[in-house]
VMD Tcl script that builds the backbone (N, CA, C; Angstrom):
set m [mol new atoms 186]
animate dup $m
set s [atomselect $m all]
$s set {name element resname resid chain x y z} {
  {N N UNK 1 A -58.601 129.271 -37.466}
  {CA C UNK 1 A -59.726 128.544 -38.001}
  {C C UNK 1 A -60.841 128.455 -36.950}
  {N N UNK 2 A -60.606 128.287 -35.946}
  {CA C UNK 2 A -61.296 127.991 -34.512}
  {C C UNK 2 A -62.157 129.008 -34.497}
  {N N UNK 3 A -61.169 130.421 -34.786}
  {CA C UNK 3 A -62.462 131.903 -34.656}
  {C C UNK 3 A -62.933 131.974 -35.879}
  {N N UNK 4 A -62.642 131.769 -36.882}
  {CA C UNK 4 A -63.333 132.002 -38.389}
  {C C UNK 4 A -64.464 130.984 -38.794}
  {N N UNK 5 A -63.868 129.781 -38.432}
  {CA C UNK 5 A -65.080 128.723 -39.142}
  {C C UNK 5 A -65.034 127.427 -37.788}
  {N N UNK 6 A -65.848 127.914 -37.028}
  {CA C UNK 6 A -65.682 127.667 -35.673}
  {C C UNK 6 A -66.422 125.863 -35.895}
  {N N UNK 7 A -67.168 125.371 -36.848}
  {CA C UNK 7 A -68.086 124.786 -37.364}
  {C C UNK 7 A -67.277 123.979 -38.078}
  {N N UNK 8 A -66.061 124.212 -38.969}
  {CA C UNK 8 A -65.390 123.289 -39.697}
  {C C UNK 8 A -64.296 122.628 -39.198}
  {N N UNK 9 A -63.786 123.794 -38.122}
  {CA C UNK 9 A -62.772 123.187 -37.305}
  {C C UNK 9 A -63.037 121.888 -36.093}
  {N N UNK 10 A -64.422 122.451 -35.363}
  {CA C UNK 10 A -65.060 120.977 -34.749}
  {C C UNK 10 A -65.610 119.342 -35.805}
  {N N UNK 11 A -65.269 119.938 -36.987}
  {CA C UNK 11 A -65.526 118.520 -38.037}
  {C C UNK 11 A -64.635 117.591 -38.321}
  {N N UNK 12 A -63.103 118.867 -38.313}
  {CA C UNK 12 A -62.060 117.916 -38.586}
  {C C UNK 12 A -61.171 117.644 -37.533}
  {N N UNK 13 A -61.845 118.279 -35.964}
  {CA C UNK 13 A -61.073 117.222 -34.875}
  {C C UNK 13 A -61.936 115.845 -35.057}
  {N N UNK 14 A -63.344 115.803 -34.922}
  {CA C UNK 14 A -64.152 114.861 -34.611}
  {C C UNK 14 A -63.830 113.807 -35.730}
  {N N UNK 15 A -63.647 113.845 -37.316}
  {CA C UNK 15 A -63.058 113.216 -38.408}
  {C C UNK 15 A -61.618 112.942 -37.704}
  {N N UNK 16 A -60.792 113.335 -36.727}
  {CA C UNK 16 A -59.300 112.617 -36.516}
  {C C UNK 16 A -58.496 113.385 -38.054}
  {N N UNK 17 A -58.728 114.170 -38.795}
  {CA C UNK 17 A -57.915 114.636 -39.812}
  {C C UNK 17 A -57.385 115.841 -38.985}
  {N N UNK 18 A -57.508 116.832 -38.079}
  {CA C UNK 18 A -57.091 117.821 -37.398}
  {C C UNK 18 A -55.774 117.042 -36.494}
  {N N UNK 19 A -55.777 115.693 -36.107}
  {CA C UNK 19 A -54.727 115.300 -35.021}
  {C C UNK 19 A -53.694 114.698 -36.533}
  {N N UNK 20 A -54.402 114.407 -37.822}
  {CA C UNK 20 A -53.073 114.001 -38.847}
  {C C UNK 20 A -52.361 115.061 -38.902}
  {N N UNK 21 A -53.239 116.146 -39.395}
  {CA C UNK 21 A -52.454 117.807 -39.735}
  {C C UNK 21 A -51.223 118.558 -38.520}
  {N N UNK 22 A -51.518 118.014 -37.236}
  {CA C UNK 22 A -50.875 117.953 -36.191}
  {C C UNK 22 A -49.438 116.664 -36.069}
  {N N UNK 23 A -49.796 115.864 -36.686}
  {CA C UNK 23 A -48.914 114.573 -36.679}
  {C C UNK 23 A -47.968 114.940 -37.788}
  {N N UNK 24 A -48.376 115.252 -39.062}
  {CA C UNK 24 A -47.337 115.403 -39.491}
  {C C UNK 24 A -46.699 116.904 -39.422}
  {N N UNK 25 A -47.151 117.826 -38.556}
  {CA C UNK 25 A -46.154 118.878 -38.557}
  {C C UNK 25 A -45.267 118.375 -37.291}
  {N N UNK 26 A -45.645 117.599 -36.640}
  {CA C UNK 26 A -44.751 117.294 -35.969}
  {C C UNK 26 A -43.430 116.253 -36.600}
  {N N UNK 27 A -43.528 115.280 -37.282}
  {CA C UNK 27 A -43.004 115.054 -37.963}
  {C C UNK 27 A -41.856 115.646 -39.065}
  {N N UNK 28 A -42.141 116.978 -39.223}
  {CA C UNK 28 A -41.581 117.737 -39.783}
  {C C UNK 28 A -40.856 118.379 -38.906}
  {N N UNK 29 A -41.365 118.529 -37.875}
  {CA C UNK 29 A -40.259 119.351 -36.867}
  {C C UNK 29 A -39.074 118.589 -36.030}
  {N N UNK 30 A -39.855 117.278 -36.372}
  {CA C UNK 30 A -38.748 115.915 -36.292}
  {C C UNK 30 A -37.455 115.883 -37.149}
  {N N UNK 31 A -37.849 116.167 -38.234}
  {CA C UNK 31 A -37.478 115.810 -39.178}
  {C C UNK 31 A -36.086 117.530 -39.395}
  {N N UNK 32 A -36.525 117.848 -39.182}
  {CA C UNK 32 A -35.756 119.922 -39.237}
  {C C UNK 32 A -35.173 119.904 -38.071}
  {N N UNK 33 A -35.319 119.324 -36.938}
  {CA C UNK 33 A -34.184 118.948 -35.821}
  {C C UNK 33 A -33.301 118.566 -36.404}
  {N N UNK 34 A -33.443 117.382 -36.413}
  {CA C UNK 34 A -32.292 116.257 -37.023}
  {C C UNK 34 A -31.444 116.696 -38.254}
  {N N UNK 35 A -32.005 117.579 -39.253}
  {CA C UNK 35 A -31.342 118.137 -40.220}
  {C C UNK 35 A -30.521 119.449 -39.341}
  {N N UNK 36 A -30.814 119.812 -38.651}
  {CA C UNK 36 A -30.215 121.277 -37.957}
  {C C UNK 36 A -28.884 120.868 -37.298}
  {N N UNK 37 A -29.319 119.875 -36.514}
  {CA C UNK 37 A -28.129 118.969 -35.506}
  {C C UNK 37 A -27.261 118.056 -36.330}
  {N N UNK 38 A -27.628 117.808 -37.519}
  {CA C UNK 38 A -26.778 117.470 -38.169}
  {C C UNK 38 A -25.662 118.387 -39.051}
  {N N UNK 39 A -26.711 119.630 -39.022}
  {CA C UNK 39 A -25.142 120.396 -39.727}
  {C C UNK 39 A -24.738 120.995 -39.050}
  {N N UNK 40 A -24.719 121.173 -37.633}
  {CA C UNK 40 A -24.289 121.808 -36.866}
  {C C UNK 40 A -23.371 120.589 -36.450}
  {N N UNK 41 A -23.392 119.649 -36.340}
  {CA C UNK 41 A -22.141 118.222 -36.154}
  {C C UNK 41 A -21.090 118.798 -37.465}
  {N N UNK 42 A -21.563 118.793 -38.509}
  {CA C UNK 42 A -20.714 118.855 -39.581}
  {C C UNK 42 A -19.753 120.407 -39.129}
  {N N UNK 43 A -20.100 121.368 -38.638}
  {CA C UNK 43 A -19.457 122.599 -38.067}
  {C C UNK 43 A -18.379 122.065 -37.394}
  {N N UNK 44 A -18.693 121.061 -36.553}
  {CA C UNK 44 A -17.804 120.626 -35.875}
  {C C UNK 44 A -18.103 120.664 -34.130}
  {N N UNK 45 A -19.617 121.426 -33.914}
  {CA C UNK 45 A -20.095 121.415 -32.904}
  {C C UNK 45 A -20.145 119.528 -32.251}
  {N N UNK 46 A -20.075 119.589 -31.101}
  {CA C UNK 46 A -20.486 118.386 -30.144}
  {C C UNK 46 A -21.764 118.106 -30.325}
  {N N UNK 47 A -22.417 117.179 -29.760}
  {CA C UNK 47 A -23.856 116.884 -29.755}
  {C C UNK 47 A -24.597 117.558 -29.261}
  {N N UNK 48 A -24.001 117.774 -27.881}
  {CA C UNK 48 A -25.016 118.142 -26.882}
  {C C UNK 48 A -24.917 119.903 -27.329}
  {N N UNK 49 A -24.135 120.431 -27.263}
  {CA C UNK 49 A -24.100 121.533 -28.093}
  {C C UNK 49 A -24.947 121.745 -29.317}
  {N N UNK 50 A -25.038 121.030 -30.516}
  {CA C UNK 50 A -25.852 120.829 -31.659}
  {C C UNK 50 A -27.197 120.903 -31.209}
  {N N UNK 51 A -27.349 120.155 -30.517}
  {CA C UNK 51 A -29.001 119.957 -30.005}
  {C C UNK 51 A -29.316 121.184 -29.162}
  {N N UNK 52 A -28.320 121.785 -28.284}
  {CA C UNK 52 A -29.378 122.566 -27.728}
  {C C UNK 52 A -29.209 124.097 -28.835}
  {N N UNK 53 A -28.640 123.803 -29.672}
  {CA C UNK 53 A -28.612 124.991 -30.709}
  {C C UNK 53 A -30.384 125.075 -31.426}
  {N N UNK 54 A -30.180 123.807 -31.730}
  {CA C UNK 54 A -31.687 123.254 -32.444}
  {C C UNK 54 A -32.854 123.726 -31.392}
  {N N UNK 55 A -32.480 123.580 -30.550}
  {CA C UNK 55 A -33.597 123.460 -30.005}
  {C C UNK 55 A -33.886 125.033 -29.606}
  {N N UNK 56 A -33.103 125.945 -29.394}
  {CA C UNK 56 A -33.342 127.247 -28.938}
  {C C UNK 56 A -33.612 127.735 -30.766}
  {N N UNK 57 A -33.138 127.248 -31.908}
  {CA C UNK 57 A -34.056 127.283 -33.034}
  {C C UNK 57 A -35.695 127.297 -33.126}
  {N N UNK 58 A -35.702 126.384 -32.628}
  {CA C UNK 58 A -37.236 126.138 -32.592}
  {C C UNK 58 A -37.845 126.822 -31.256}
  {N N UNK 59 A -37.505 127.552 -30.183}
  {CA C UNK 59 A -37.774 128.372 -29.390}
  {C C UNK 59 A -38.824 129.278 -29.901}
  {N N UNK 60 A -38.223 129.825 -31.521}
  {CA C UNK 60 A -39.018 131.036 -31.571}
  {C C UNK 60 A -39.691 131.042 -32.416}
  {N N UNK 61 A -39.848 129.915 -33.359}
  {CA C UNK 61 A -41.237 129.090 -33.383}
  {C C UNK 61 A -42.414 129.827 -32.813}
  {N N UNK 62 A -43.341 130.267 -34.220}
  {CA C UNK 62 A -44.964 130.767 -33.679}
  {C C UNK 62 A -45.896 129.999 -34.250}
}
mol reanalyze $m
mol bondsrecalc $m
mol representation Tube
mol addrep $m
């Protein structure tokens, strides 16, 4: 958006709607952890195991 509409994207940091769109994907990635590490508990994995499964999940994340 930044290179395409270089003009709309400085509207909706300055409006604070660019840091919501940011808030809730984070939220979501909150949210897709906790679902990941949870079925990876149900496998029968440990915690600390579970989590760093999740988390090398989201590693490759673009």
């Amino acid at each position: 958006m930044l290179d395409n509409n270089p003009l709309e994207y400085v509207t909706l940091i300055l409006s604070g709607e660019m840091q919501s769109y940011c808030d809730l994907e984070d939220d979501l990635k909150d949210s897709m952890f906790n679902d990941i590490v949870k079925s990876y508990l149900v496998k029968g994995y440990n915690k600390s195991t579970a989590e760093m499964m999740a988390r090398e999940f989201f590693m490759y994340d673009s």
